[in-house]
C-alpha positions, 0 to 999 in steps of 0.5 A: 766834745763831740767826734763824728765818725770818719768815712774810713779813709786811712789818715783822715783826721777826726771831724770834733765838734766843741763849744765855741767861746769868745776867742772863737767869735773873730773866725764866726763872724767871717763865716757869717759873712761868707754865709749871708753874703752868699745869699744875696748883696751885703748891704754893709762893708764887710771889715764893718760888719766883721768887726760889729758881728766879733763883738756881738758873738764874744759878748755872748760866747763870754756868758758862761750860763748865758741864753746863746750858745755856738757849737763848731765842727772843726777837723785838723783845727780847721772850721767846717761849720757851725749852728747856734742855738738861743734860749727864749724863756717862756712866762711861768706856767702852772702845768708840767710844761716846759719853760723854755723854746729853742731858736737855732739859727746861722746854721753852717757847714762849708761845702767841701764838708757837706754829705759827711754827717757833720750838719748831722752831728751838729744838729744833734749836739744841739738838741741834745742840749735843748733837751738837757736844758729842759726846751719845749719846742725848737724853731727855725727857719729852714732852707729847701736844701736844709730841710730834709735834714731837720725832717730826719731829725724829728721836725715837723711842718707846723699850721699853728705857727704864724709869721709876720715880716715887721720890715723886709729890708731884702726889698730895699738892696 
């Protein structure tokens, strides 16, 4: 577990960051809702959604050693934000390169927590894993508001990476 240093304000609970599990999925997937929803019509009933969105987070949270790990910033064991991160096995290669990409995505942090140093924090336990789990390259899609966090962070905006939309179904809502 993680602690993000407070802003000095005597009596203000630590901000910690920890490992999700399953038990956690059922409070992830109402801020997921909350998080997409706030970008646009839901395009699905949210019960609906909150009960499909659980348990496909506590299949994954349950995989002890598996490719999708959660990391949660919670402050008196209340939920501030949170990120995921997806391991994407790379094919075999002969050179010393590393085997592995890193995907983050659903990354979060509610706005009365925002400017206090916990999407930084977060971000950094992440990579920090990457970089244990021996990760060659990290990719997301980023926000304009999310952006210059990542580029504090050491990312870079690429030209060899392309992009192909098999279906927006953000043009059919």
């Amino acid at each position: 577990m993680a602690v993000v240093e407070g802003d000095g304000n005597p009596g203000e609970a630590e901000i910690s960051i920890r490992l999700a599990d399953a038990r956690d999925a059922p409070l992830l997937a109402k801020f997921r809702y909350a998080f997409r929803s706030g970008t646009g019509r839901a395009g699905e009933d949210q019960t609906e959604f909150i009960e499909r969105c659980t348990l496909w987070m506590q299949e994954r949270l349950r995989v002890e050693d598996g490719l999708w790990r959660c990391w949660m910033a919670e402050q008196d064991q209340a939920l501030l934000g949170h990120l995921w991160a997806q391991l994407i096995e790379k094919i075999p290669n002969p050179s010393p390169e590393r085997e592995y990409h890193a995907y983050l995505t659903n990354f979060y942090v509610s706005e009365d927590a925002r400017g206090r140093g916990v999407g930084s924090s977060l971000l950094s336990v992440a990579l920090d894993w990457c970089q244990s789990r021996q990760v060659h390259a990290v990719i997301l899609w980023p926000t304009q508001r999310s952006r210059p966090l990542y580029l504090r962070h050491g990312f870079n905006v690429r030209e060899d990476l392309l992009e192909l939309m098999i279906e927006d179904v953000s043009e059919e809502l």
